[in-house]
RODO-2510 file (C-alpha; in nm, 4 decimals, decimal comma):
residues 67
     n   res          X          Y          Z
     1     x    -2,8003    -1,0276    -0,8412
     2     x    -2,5549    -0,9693    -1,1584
     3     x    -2,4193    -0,7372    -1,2614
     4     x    -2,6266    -0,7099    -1,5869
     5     x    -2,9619    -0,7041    -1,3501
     6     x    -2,8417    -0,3733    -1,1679
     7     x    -2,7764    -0,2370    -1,4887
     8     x    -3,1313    -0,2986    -1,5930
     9     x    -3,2248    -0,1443    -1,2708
    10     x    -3,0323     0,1482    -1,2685
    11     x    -3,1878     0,2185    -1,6088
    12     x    -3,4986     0,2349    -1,4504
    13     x    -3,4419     0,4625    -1,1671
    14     x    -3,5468     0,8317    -1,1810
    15     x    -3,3398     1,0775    -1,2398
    16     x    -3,3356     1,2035    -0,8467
    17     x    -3,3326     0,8578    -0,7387
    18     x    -3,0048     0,8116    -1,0295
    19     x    -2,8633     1,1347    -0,8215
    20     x    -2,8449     0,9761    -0,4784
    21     x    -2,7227     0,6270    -0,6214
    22     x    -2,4250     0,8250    -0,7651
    23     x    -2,3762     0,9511    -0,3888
    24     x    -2,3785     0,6605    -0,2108
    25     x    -2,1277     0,5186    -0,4907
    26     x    -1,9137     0,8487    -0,3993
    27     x    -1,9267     0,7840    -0,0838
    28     x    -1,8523     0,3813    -0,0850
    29     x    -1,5729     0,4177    -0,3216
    30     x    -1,4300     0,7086    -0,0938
    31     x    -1,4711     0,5146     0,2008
    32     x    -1,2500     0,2336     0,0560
    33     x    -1,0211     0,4546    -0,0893
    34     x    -0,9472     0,5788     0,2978
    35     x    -0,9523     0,2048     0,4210
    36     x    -0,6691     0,1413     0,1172
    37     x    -0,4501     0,4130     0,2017
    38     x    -0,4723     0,3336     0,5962
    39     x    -0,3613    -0,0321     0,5247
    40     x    -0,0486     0,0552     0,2407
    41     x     0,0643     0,3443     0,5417
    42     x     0,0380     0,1649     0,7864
    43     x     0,3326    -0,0176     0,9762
    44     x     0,3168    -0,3411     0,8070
    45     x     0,1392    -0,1777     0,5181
    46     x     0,3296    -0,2318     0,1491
    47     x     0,4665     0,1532     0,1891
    48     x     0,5710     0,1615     0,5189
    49     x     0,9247     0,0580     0,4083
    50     x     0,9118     0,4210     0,1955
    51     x     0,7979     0,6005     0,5013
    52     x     1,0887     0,5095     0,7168
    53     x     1,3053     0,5926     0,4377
    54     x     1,1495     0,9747     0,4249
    55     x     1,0911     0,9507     0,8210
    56     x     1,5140     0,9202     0,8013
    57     x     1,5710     1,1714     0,5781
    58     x     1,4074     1,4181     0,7550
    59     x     1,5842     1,3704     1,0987
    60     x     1,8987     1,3865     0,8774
    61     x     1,7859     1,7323     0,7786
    62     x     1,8263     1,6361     0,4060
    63     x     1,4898     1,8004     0,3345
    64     x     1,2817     2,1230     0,2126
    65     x     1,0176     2,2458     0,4105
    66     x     0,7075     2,3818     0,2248
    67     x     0,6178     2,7030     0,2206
***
């Protein structure tokens, strides 16, 4: 199906049945949004170079606790 066919049917849906497709979308884009951040944090991840860096800083006491 193309993109331009969903369109169409999206048009048609009612506006409850608009409602939940906006919630699943929610909840699919949130879902890869946690899959994302899980792979970039994680050990081999593109940001786990930063997190050792912050990880050191911290046992070197160079930091500022929050409130």
């Amino acid at each position: 199906m193309s993109l331009a066919e969903i369109e169409k049917a999206v048009d048609r849906l009612s506006p409850d049945e608009l409602a939940k497709l906006a919630d699943y979308i929610a909840r699919h884009d949130k879902l890869a949004w946690d899959k994302e951040i899980e792979r970039d944090f994680s050990p081999d991840g593109k940001h786990a170079a930063m997190l050792e860096k912050i990880d050191a800083e911290i046992d070197k006491g160079k930091f500022t606790p929050l409130p």
